[in-house]
C-alpha positions, 0 to 999 in steps of 0.5 A: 129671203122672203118667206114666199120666195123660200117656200118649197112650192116657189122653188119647185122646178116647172120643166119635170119629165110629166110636163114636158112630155104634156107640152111636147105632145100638145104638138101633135094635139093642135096640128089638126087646128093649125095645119088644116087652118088656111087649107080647109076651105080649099079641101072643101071645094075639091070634095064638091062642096060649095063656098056656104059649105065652108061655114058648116063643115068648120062650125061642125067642129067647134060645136062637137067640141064646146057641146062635150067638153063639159061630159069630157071634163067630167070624165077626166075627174071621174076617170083621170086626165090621162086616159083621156088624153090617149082616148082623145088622141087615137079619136084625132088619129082615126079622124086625120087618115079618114081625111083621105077617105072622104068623099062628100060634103056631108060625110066631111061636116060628120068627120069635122064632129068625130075630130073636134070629139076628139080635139075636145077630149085631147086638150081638155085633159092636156091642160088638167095634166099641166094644172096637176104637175105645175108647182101651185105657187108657179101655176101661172107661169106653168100655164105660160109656157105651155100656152108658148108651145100652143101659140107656137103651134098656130104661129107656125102650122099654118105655114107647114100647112100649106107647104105639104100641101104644095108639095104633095097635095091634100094626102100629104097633110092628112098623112102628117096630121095622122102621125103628128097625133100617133107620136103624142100618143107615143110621147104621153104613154109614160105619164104619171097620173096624179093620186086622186085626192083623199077620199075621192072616189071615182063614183063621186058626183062630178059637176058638168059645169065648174061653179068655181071656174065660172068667172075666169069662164066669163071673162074668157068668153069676154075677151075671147069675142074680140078673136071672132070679128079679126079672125072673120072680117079682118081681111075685108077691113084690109081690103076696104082700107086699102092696106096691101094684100100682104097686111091682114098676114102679118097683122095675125103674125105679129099678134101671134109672135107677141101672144107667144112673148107676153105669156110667161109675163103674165103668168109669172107676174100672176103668180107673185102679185096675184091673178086679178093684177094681171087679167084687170090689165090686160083687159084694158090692153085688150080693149085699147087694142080693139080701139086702135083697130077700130080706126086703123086707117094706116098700115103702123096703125094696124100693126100697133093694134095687132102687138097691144091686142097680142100683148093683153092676150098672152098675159091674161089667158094664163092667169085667168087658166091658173085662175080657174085652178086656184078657185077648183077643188082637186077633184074638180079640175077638168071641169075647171078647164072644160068650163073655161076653154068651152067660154073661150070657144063660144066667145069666139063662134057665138059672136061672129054672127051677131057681129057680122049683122051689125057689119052689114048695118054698119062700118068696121069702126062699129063693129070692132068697138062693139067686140071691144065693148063685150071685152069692157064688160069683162072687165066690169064683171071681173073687177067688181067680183075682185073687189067682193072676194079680195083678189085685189089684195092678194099678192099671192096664190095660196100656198099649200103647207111645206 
């Protein structure tokens, strides 16, 4: 047996008590994303509001978010990541039974930012906490299968959306996104936080912003502004090339089933040949899959494009989070992951605005290849920074003393 493959690290179990009780509660965490998807805009208009509404009140959210991820990120490694997570929760809980209450457009746009405060706190401190109970030397994998219970969520939510909806309106859902983040709180009460690491004290100056997190950062916004033109303008592609009602849906199942299989690929296969073998990849899977898209004319053209823009997905996104771990000091881990999971959140809300312009100027063609050329210089980005600091040839992650 190799002397990597005998070290503790390697043989250290991922699925502790800690991080099962983290993933099971990243359950009730994205509820409020997944569940309020594809009825939201409903929601909208029965309150008054009109289709420009829409836009607003679900812009409100992401920019809370993005804006004090980097405050939250700081908070966690002054204050640890649990407290946060439980602040981030009951914020979420409070913001699901105002729901019910809400009346007017403009007190809802105030409440999307009061939820996304607390969607911000709750999931950046949930990824420390994954980052903190993962062995180092399965950090990668680790990621991936949290990164599972999170494509699961978005995979599934949409429907159970809509069902309670269905079945008993708009308080129904509001009443299940409330307990959904209660029985999170409930699930993450025996977590046990990570001694701080030696010499850290809580009045030590904490980064807004991870310098070390600030490549993997880049190319998440990179790959990440490939989401914006399919999430926005996928279903006006299907529409215009005649492609049947049904294909924009399961183009999005097919892309989130194939997410949620890729990740542990990606993470396990980071963990024993390195970060960079896995993201420069991907990458490229990624931008063959916006290829594809670009001239999908026929129906196995467009599911084709959603599997390989999937499978690239899946297996980057956990290397490049482990990534982030591996370059951060200890104390600096949630602003690691606030700086990472921020790029990923303006990747996809910056660019659906100048991509839609081009749109209006242009075709779809052009517009998916022009998100596909962000994702190029991604990878640009990456393999050139790769090749100074000798990722390319590091097998594998550093591994602490035994």
């Amino acid at each position: 047996m190799s002397a990597v493959a005998s070290h503790p690290q390697v043989q250290a179990p991922i699925f502790t008590r800690d991080f099962l009780l983290t993933c099971f509660a990243s359950v009730g965490i994205f509820a409020g994303m997944s569940f309020l998807m594809p009825v939201l805009p409903l929601y909208v208009v029965a309150v008054g509001g009109a289709r420009s509404d829409i836009g607003l009140i679900i812009s409100a959210f992401a920019i809370t978010s993005v804006v004090l991820r980097p405050f939250l990120g700081r908070l966690v490694d002054r204050r640890g990541a649990k407290g946060v997570l439980w602040a981030g929760l009951a914020v979420t809980a409070v913001a699901s039974a105002l729901y019910l209450v809400v009346p007017s457009v403009p007190l809802l746009v105030g409440l999307r930012a009061l939820h996304g405060v607390g969607m911000g706190a709750a999931t950046t401190a949930a990824w420390v906490l994954i980052a903190d109970y993962a062995p180092a030397a399965r950090r990668g994998e680790a990621m991936g299968y949290f990164g599972m219970f999170l494509s699961g969520c978005f995979a599934i939510g949409p429907m159970v959306g809509i069902g309670l909806v269905e079945v008993g309106g708009f308080p129904a859902l509001f009443a299940a996104l409330t307990l959904a983040a209660l029985l999170a709180l409930v699930v993450t009460v025996p977590l046990q936080e990570r001694p701080k690491a030696p010499g850290h004290s809580a009045r030590q100056p904490a980064p807004l912003v991870a310098r070390s997190a600030l490549l993997p950062a880049v190319v998440f916004f990179c790959m990440a502004s490939t989401f914006a033109p399919i999430g926005a303008f996928l279903p006006l592609l299907v529409e215009e090339r005649q492609l049947g009602t049904a294909a924009a849906g399961i183009f999005f199942s097919l892309q989130a089933m194939t997410i949620f299989a890729s990740r542990i690929v990606g993470g396990k296969t980071s963990d024993r040949y390195g970060r960079a073998i896995v993201v420069l990849p991907s990458l490229v899977i990624i931008l063959v899959g916006m290829v594809v898209l670009a001239f999908a004319f026929s129906i196995p053209m467009l599911f084709l494009a959603a599997i390989i823009h999937g499978a690239g997905v899946g297996m980057v996104q956990p290397a490049l989070l482990a990534l982030a771990v591996d370059r951060a000091p200890e104390h600096e881990r949630g602003a690691a992951m606030a700086t990472v999971t921020s790029a990923m959140d303006l990747g996809i809300g910056l660019m659906a605005v100048p991509l839609g312009m081009l749109l209006e100027a242009t075709d779809f063609t052009t517009t998916f290849l022009a998100a596909g050329s962000v994702t190029l210089m991604g990878l640009v980005v990456f393999s050139t920074a790769a090749r100074r600091a000798g990722l390319l040839l590091r097998r594998t992650p550093r591994l602490p003393a035994a």
